[in-house]
N, C-alpha and C positions, 0 to 999 in steps of 0.2 A: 754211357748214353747210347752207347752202339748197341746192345745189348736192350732196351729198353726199346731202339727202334726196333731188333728185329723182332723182338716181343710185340712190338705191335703189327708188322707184317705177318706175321705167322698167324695170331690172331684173327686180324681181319681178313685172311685169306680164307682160314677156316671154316668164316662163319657165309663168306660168299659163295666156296666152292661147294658147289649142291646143287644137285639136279631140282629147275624150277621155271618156272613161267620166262621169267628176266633171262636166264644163260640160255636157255631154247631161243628167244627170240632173234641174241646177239647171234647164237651160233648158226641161225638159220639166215641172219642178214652178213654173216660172214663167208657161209657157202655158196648165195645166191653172189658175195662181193659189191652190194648193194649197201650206201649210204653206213658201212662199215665206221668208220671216225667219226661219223655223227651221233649214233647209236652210242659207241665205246665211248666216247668224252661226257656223253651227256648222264650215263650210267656212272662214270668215274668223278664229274662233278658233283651228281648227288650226294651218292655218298660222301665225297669231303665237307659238304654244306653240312650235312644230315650227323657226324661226327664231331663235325666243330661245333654244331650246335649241343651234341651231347656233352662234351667236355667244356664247354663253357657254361651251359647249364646249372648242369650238374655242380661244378665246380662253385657255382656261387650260391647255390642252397648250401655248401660243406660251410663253405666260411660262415656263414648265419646259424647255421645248423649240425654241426657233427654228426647228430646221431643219423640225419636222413644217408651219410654214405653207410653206415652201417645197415639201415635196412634195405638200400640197395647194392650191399656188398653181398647181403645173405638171399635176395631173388635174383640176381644177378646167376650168381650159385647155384640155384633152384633150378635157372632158367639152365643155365649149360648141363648141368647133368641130365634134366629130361631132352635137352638139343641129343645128347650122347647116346642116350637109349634109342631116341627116333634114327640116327646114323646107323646103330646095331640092327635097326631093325630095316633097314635100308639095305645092309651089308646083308643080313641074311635071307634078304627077298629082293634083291638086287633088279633096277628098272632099265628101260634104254632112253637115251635123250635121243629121241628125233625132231630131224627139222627138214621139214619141205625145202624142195630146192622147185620144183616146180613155179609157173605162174606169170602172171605178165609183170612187167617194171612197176614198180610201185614208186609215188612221188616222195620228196624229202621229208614236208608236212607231217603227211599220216605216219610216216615210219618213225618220225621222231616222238611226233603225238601217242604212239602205241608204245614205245617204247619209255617216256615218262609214266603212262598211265600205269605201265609192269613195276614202275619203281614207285612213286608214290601212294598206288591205291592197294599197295600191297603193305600189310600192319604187322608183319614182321621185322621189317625194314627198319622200322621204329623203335622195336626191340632189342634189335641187332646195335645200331650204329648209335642214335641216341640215348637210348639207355644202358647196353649190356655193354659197348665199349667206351662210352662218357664211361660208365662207373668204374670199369677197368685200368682207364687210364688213368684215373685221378688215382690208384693205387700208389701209382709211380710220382705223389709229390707236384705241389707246382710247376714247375719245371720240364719233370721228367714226363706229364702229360701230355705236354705236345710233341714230344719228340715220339713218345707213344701213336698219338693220336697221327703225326707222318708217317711214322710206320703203316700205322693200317690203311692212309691213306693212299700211300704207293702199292701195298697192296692189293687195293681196291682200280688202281690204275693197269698194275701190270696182268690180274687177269681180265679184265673187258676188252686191252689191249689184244693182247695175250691169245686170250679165248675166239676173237673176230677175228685176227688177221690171220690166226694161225685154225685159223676152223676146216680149212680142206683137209690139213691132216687130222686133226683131232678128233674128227667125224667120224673115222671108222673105227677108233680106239673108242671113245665114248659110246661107240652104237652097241660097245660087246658088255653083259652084266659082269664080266668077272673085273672089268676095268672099274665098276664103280665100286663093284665089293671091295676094292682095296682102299679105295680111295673113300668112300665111306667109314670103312674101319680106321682108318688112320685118324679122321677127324671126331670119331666118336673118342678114341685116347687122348687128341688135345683138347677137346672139349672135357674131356673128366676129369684130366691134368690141369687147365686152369681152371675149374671150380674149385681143385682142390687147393690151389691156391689162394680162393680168393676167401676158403673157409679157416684158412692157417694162416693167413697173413693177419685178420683180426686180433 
């Protein structure tokens, strides 16, 4: 089971740590020290929502259905291996996350409100956490799904956490391309690692 958890941390870290709308925002409401925990929990409960809805899902089309985990075991597959290529191609034209630190106080409200809108109206999101790790997890059996599915969910906690509170330092490591080219690379390997598992577990 411990092994199944960290399979789902490792996973769901991989598929969040990536230069994009959502980590800019936290990192820029982590720098500025602004509405920080607001931002991180409200990021860290979607995704647990947006997860459990995947492996619960998911999970009750299998039982009705078999073969539908198989055609979401094999796009599933699809999907990480082209994630794998867009990290190679990430790692070899490497970008900088910037984030304003500038500007006047901004209210709870709007920072929460912008900060849903980066998680919800974004449709990778739904790719990611609903579908590509619902399908994941249900590898791992009944059981071994939610312990899967905490994995990615702590995850999912410990970088928003992570990422916000720890953003003064991170900010000038992040701002360098050679920092992302590694960290790019690395995620484009466990991306093509669990495809490839999820093509030989069949």
């Amino acid at each position: 089971m411990i092994a199944t958890a960290l399979a789902g941390l490792g996973t769901g870290l991989s598929l969040i740590v990536a230069i994009g709308a959502q980590n800019a925002f936290v990192l820029r409401q982590g720098i500025r020290r602004e509405h920080v925990m607001a931002v991180a929990l409200l990021c860290s409960v979607a995704d647990a929502a947006l997860i459990l809805a995947g492996v619960t899902g998911i999970g009750t089309l299998v039982e009705r259905a078999p073969v539908v985990l198989d055609l979401v075991r094999w796009a599933g597959a699809a999907f990480l291996l082209g994630y794998a290529v867009l990290a190679l191609r990430r790692a070899a034209r490497p970008g900088e996350l910037h984030a304003a630190t500038g500007g006047a106080p901004v209210g709870l409200r709007p920072v929460v409100l912008t900060a849903a809108a980066l998680t919800f109206l974004n449709p990778h999101v739904y790719l990611d956490t609903v579908l590509l790790l619902g399908s994941i997890a249900n590898q791992h059996g009944p059981d071994g799904r939610w312990v899967f599915a905490l994995g990615a969910t702590a995850g999912s906690v410990v970088w928003f956490f992570g990422l916000g509170y720890g953003a003064r330092r991170l900010a000038p490591l992040f701002a360098r391309p050679s920092a992302w080219r590694v960290l790019d690379g690395v995620i484009a390997v466990v991306m093509a690692t669990i495809a490839l598992s999820l093509v030989l577990g069949g």
